[in-house]
Residue frames relative to the residue before (quaternion, step in Angstrom):
aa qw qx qy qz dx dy dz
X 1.0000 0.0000 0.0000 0.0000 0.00 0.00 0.00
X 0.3712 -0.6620 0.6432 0.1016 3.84 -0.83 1.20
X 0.3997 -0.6373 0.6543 0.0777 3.37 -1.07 1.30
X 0.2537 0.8255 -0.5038 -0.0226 3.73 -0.68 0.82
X 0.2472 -0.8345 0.4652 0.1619 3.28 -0.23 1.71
X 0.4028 -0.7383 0.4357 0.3208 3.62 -0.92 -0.04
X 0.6859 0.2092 -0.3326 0.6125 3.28 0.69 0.75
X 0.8797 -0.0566 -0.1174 0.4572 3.29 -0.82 -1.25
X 0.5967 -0.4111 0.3553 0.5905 3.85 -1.38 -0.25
X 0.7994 0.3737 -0.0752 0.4644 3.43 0.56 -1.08
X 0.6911 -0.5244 0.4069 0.2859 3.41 -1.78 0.43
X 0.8246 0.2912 -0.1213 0.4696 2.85 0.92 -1.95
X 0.0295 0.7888 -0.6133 0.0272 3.81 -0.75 1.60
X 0.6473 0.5477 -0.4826 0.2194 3.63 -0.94 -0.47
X 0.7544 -0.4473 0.2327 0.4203 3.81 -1.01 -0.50
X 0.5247 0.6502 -0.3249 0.4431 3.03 1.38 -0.52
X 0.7471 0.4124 -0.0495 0.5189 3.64 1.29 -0.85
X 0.1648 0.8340 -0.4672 0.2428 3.19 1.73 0.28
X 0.5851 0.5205 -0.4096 0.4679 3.92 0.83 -1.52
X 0.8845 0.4268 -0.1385 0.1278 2.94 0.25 -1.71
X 0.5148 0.4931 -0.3681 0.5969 3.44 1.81 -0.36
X 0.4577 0.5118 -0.5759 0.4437 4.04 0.73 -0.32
X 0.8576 0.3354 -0.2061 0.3310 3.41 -0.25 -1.47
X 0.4674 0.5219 -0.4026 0.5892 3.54 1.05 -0.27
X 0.7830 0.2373 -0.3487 0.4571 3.94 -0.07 -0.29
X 0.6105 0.4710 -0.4643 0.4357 3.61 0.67 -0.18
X 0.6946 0.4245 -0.3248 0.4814 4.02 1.06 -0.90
X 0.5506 0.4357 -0.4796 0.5263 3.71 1.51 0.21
X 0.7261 0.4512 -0.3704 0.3632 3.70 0.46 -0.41
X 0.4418 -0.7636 0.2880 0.3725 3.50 1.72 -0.15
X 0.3092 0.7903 -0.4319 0.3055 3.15 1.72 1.02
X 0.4558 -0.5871 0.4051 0.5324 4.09 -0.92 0.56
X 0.2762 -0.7255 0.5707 0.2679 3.35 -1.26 0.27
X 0.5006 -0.6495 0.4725 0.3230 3.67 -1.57 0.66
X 0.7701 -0.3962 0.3690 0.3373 3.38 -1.09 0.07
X 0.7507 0.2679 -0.3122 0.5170 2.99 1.04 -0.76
X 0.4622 0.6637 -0.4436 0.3861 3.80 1.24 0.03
X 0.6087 0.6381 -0.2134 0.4204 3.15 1.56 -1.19
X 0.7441 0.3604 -0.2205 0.5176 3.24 1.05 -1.09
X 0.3944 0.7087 -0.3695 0.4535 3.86 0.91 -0.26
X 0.8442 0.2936 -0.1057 0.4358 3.15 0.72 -1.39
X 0.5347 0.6407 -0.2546 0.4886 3.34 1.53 -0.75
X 0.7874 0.4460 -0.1039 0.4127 3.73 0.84 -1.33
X 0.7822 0.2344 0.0527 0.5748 3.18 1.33 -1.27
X 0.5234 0.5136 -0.5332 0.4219 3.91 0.25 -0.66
X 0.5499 -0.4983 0.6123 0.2729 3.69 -1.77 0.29
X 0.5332 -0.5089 0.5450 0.3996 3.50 -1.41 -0.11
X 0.4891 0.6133 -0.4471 0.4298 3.77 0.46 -0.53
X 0.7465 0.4680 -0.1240 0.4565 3.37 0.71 -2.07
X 0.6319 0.4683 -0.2349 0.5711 4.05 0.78 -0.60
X 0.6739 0.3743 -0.3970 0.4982 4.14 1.07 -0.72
X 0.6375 0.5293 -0.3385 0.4459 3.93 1.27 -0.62
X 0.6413 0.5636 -0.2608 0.4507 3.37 0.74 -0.16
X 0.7017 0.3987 -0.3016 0.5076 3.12 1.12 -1.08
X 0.6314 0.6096 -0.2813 0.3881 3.52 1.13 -0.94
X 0.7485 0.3463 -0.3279 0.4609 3.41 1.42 -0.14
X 0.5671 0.4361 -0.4453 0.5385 3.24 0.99 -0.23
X 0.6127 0.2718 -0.5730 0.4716 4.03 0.47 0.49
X 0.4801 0.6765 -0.3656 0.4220 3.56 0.26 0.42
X 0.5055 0.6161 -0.1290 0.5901 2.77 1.12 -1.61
X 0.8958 0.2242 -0.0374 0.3820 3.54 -0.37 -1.37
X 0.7441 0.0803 -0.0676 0.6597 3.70 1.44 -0.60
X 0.1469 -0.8250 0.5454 0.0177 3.45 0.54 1.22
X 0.7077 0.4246 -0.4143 0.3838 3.62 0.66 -0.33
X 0.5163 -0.7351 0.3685 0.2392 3.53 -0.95 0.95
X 0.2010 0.7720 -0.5174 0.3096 3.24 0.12 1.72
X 0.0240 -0.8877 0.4545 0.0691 3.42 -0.72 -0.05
X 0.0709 0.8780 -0.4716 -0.0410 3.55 0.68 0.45
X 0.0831 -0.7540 0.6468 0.0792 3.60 -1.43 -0.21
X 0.5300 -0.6123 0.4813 0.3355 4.02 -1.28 0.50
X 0.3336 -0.6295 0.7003 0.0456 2.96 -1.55 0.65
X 0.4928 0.6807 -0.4804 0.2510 3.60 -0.07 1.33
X 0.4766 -0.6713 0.5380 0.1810 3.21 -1.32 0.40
X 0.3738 -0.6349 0.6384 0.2224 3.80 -1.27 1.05
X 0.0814 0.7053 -0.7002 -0.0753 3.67 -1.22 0.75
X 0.2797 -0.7571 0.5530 0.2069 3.37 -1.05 0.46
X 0.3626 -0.7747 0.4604 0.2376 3.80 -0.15 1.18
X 0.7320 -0.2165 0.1198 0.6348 3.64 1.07 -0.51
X 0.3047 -0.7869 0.4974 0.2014 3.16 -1.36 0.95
X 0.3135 0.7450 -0.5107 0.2931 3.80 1.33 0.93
X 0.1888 0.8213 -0.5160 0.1534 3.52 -1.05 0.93
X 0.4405 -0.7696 0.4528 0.0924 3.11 -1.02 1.24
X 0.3615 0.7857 -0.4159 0.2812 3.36 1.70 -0.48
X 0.0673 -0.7633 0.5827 0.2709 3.58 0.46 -1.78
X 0.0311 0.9389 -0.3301 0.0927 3.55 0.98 0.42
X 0.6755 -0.5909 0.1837 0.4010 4.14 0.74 0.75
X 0.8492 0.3576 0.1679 0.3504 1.47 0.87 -3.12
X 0.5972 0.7300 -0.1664 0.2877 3.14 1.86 -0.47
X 0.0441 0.9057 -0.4062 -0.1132 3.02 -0.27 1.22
X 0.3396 0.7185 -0.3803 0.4731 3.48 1.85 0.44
X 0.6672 0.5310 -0.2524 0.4573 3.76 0.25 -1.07
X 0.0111 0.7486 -0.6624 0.0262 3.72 -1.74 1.21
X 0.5566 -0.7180 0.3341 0.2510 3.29 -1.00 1.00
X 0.5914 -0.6323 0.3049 0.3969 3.71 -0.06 1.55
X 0.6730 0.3437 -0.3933 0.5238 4.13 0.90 0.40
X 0.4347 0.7409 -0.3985 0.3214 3.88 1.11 0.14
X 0.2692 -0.6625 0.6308 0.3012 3.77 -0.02 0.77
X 0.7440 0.2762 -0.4470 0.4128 4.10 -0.28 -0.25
X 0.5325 0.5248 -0.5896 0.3055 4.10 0.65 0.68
X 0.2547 -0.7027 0.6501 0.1366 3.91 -1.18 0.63
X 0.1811 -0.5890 0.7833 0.0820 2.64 -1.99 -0.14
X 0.4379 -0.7743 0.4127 0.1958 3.63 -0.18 1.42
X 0.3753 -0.6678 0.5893 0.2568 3.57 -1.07 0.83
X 0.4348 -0.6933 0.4314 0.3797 3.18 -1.42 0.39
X 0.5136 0.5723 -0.5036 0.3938 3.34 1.16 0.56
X 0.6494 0.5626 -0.2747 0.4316 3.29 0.73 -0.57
X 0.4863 0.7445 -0.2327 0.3939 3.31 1.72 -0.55
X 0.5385 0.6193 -0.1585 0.5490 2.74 1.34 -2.58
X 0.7809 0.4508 -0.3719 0.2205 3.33 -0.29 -1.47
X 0.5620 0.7413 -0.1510 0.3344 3.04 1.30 -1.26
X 0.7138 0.4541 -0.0969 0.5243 3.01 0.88 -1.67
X 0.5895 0.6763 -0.2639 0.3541 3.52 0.86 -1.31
X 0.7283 0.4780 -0.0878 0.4830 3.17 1.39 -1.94
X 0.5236 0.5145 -0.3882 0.5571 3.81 1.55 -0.13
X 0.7251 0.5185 -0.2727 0.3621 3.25 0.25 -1.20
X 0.7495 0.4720 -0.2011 0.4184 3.60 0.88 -0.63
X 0.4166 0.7324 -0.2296 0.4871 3.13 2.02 -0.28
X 0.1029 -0.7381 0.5210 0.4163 3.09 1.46 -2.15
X 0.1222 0.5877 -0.7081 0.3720 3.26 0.53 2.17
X 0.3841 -0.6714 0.6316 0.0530 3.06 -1.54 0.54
X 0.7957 0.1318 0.0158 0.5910 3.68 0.84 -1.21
X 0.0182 -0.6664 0.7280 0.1599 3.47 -1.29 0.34
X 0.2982 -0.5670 0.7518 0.1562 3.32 -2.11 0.58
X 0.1849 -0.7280 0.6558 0.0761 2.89 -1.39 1.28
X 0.2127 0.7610 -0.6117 0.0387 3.24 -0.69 0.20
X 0.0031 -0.8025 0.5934 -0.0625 3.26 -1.48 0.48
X 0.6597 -0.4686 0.3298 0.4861 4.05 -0.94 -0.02
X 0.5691 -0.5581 0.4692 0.3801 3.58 -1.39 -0.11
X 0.1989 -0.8599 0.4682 -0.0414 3.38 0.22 1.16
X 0.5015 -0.7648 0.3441 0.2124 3.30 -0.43 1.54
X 0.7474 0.4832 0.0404 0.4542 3.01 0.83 -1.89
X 0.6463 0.5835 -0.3880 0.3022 3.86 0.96 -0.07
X 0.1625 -0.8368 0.4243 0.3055 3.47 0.12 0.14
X 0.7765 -0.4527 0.2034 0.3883 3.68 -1.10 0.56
X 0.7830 0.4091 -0.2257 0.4105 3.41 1.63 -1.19
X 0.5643 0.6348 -0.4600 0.2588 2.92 1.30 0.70
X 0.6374 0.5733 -0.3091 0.4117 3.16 1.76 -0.33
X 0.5156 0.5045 -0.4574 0.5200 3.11 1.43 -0.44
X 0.6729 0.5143 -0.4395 0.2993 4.23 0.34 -1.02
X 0.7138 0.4693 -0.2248 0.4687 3.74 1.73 -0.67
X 0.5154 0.5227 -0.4094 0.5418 3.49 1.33 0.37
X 0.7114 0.4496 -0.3268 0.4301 3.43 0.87 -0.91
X 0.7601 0.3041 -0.3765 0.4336 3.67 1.34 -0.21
X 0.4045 0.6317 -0.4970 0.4363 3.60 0.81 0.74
X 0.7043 0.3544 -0.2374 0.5674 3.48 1.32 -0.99
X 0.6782 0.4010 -0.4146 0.4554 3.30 0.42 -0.22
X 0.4651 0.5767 -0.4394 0.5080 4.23 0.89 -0.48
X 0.8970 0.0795 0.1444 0.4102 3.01 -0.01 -2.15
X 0.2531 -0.8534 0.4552 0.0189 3.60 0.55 1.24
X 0.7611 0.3209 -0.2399 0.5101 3.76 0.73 -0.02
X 0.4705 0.7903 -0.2658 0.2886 3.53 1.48 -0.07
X 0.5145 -0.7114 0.4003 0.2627 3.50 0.24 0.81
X 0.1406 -0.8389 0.5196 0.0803 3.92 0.15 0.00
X 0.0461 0.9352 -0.3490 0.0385 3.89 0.12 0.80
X 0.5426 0.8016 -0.1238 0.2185 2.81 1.44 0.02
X 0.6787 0.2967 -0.3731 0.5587 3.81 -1.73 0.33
X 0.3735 -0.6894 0.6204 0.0160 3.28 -2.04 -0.08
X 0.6293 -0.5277 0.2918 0.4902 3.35 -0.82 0.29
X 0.5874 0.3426 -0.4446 0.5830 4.10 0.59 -0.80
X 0.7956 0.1958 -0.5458 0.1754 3.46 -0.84 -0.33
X 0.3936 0.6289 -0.5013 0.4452 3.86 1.57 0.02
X 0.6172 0.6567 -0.2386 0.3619 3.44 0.88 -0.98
X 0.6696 0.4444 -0.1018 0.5863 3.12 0.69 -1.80
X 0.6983 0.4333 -0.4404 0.3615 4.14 0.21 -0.47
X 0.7042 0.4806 -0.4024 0.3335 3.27 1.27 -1.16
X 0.7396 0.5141 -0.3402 0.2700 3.10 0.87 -0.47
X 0.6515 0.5251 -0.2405 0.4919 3.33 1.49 -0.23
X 0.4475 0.3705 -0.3651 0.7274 3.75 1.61 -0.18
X 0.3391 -0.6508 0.6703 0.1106 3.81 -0.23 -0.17
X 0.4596 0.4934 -0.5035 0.5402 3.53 1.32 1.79
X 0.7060 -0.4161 0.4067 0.4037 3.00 -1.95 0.52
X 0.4329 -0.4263 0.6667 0.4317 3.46 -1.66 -0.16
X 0.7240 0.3946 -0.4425 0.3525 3.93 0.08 -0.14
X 0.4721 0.5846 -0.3882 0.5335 3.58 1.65 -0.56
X 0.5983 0.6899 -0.2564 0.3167 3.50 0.35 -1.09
X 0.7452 0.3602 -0.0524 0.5588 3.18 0.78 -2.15
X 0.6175 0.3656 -0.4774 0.5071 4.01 0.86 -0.44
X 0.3630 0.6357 -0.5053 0.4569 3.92 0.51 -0.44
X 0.8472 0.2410 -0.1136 0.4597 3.75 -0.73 -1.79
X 0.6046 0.5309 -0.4107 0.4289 3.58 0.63 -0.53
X 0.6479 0.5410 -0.2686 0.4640 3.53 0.96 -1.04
X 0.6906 0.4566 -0.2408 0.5066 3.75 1.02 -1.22
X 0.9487 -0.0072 0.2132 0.2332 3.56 1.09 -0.45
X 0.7774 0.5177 -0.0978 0.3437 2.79 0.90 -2.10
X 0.0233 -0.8135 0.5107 0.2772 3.39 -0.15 0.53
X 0.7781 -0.0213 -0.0897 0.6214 3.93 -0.02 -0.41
X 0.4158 -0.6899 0.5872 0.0794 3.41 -2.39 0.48
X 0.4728 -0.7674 0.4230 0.0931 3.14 -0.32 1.71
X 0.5090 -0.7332 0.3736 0.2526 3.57 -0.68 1.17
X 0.2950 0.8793 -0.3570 0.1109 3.62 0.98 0.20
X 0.7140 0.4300 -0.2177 0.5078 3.75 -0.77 0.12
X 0.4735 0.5984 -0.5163 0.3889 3.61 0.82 0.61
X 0.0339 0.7431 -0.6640 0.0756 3.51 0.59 -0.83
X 0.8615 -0.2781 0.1307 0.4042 3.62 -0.36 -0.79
X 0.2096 -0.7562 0.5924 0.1825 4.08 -0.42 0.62
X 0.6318 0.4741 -0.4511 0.4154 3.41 -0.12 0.84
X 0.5024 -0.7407 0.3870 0.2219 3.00 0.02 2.11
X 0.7223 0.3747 -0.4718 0.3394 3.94 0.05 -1.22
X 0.6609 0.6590 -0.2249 0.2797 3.27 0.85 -1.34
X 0.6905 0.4858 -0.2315 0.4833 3.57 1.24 -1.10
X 0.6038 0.5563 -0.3153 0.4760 3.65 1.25 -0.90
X 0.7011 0.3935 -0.3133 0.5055 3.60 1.27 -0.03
X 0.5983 0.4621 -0.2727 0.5951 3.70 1.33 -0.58
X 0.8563 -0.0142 0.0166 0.5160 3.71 0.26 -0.70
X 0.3002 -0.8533 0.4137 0.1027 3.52 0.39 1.75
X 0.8569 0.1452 -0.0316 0.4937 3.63 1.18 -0.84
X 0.4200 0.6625 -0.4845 0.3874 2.95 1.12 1.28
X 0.7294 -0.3763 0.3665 0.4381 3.81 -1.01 0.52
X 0.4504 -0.7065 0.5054 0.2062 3.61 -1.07 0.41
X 0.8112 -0.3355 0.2942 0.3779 3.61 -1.02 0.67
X 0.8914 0.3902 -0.0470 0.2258 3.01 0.83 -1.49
X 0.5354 0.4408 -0.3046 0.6529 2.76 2.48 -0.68
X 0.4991 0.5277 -0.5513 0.4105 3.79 0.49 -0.07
């Protein structure tokens, strides 16, 4: 569907918005933008003006008039964690009799019950778990791919990539060739919640910093 405004391309016009119609017509003409075009648009453009833009530059790139989206399912491998998070009301302290660690039958079941739906991908995710060691996630990636050989694989996040390297005492690039090898196929944006170091050290005391996310 083709957005057609009746005057200008965009919402934001007059002089005051000078930045912002500049950079809005260069990201409609598919020109690179500058930093400060970037910010123009980031700070000040409307939502209208940011949904037309994006809508051409898919266009741009998949001009044919499709749309598609995934079919997957969140699982949480365990809800132990050392984080202590505020906001969290999922997460148990690694001595809590109600924290788990998922069976792989319960896994199967899981997976079984996506797949028959017509999911394609599951996200795993789960707490920062004291007591797991690295080869177990790799041994549970290799049986998801080996079970289910066309299954999308979505899992973990930057802190718990974060939180292994430091606790295996490996790179974060050692880390990621590791799961990639066992499996993993792409890495869910998770564990941001908030990028602003003072603010996170009070919301999520033992989670990675702003900066290593």
């Amino acid at each position: 569907m083709e957005f057609a405004p009746a005057h200008s391309p965009f919402d934001d016009c007059g002089p005051d918005f000078a930045d912002v119609a500049a950079a809005a017509g260069k990201a409609a003409a598919g020109e690179r933008l500058e930093r400060r075009d970037a910010e123009a648009l980031y700070f000040r453009a409307s939502l209208h003006t940011l949904a037309r833009l994006a809508h051409a530059m898919r266009l741009r790139l998949h001009p044919e008039p499709v749309v598609t989206y995934v079919g997957d399912r969140n699982i949480n491998y365990s809800n132990v964690c050392v984080c202590g998070c505020r906001f969290c009301a999922f997460f148990r302290p690694p001595e809590s009799p109600e924290g788990y660690v998922i069976s792989r039958e319960g896994l199967a079941q899981k997976i079984g019950e996506t797949l028959r739906l017509g999911g394609t991908q599951i996200l795993l995710q789960g707490g920062h778990h004291p007591d797991l060691p690295l080869e177990w996630y790799e041994d549970l990636l290799r049986w998801i791919r080996t079970t289910w050989p066309k299954l999308h694989i979505h899992a973990f996040s930057p802190p718990e990539i974060w939180y292994w390297s430091e606790k295996f005492g490996l790179p974060v690039p050692e880390i990621l060739r590791r799961l990639r090898a066992a499996g993993l196929d792409s890495l869910p944006g998770g564990g941001a919640e908030v990028l602003q170091n003072d603010v996170r050290r009070q919301v999520s005391p033992n989670k990675c910093s702003a900066d290593a996310w």
